[in-house]
N, C-alpha and C positions, 0 to 999 in steps of 0.2 A: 530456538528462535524466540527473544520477546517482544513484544509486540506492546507498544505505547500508543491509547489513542485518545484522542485531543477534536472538543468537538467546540467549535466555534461559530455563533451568531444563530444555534441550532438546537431546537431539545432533540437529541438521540433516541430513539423507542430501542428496547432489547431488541426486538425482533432486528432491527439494522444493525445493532452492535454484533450480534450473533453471527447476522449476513456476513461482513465485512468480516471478522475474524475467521468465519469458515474459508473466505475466500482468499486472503490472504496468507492465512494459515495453511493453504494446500501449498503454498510456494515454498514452505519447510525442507520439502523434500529434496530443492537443487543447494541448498546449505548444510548440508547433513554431514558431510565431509568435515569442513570448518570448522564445524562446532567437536564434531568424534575428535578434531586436533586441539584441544582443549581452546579454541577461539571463542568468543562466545560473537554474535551476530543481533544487533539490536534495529526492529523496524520501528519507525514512526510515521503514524497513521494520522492525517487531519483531516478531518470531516466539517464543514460548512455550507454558511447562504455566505455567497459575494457581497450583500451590504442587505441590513434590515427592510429596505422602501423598495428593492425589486423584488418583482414577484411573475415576471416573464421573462421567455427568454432562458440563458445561460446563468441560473442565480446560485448553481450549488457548486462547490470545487471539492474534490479530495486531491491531497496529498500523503505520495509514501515516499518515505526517504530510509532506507536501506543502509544503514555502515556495519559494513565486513572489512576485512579485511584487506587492508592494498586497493583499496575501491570503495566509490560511494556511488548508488543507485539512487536515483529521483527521480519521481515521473507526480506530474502534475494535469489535472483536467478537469475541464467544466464543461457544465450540462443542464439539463431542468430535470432530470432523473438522478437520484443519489445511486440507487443500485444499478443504472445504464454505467454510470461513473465509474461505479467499483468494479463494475465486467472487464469494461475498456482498459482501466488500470492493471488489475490484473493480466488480461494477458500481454499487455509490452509488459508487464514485470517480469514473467514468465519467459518472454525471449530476451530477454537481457540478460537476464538470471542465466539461461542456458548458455552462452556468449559467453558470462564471467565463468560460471563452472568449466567451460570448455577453454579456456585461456589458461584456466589454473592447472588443468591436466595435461593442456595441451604440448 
């Protein structure tokens, strides 16, 4: 799984780059199939503030957009926490992810 990420209206610190890849990187394991079928599965990750001038409130969004095969995955959300975001996101990725896997076996 590779994993593109894109950081918008925001300086990213390693430590969040690290986060977000840890945590998005555990979703590896419901694509694992896919890719052992020589597919390859590309996620793209965006990280930002919703505009420069707020600073309460819901100011930060991630987005992941997931294209696999026969299927595209997108999940979007905003917050005033960048790693509340990235929890939330991941796990709806995680149950969609298992939905797609289970469709595909199904």
């Amino acid at each position: 799984m590779k994993i593109n990420f894109k950081a918008t209206n925001l300086e990213v610190t390693a430590s969040l780059k690290e986060y977000i890849d840890l945590k998005i990187g555990s979703l590896a394991k419901f694509v694992e199939k896919i890719e052992n079928q020589g597919m390859e599965v590309l996620v793209c990750v965006e990280v930002g503030r919703i505009s420069k001038h707020h600073h309460k409130g819901d100011v930060y969004r991630v987005e992941v957009n997931i294209d696999a095969p026969q299927n595209i995955v997108r999940i979007e959300e905003e917050g005033s926490d960048v790693r509340a975001i990235v929890d939330v996101v991941h796990d709806k990725l995680k149950h969609m992810l298992v939905k797609y896997k289970e469709k595909r076996e199904g």
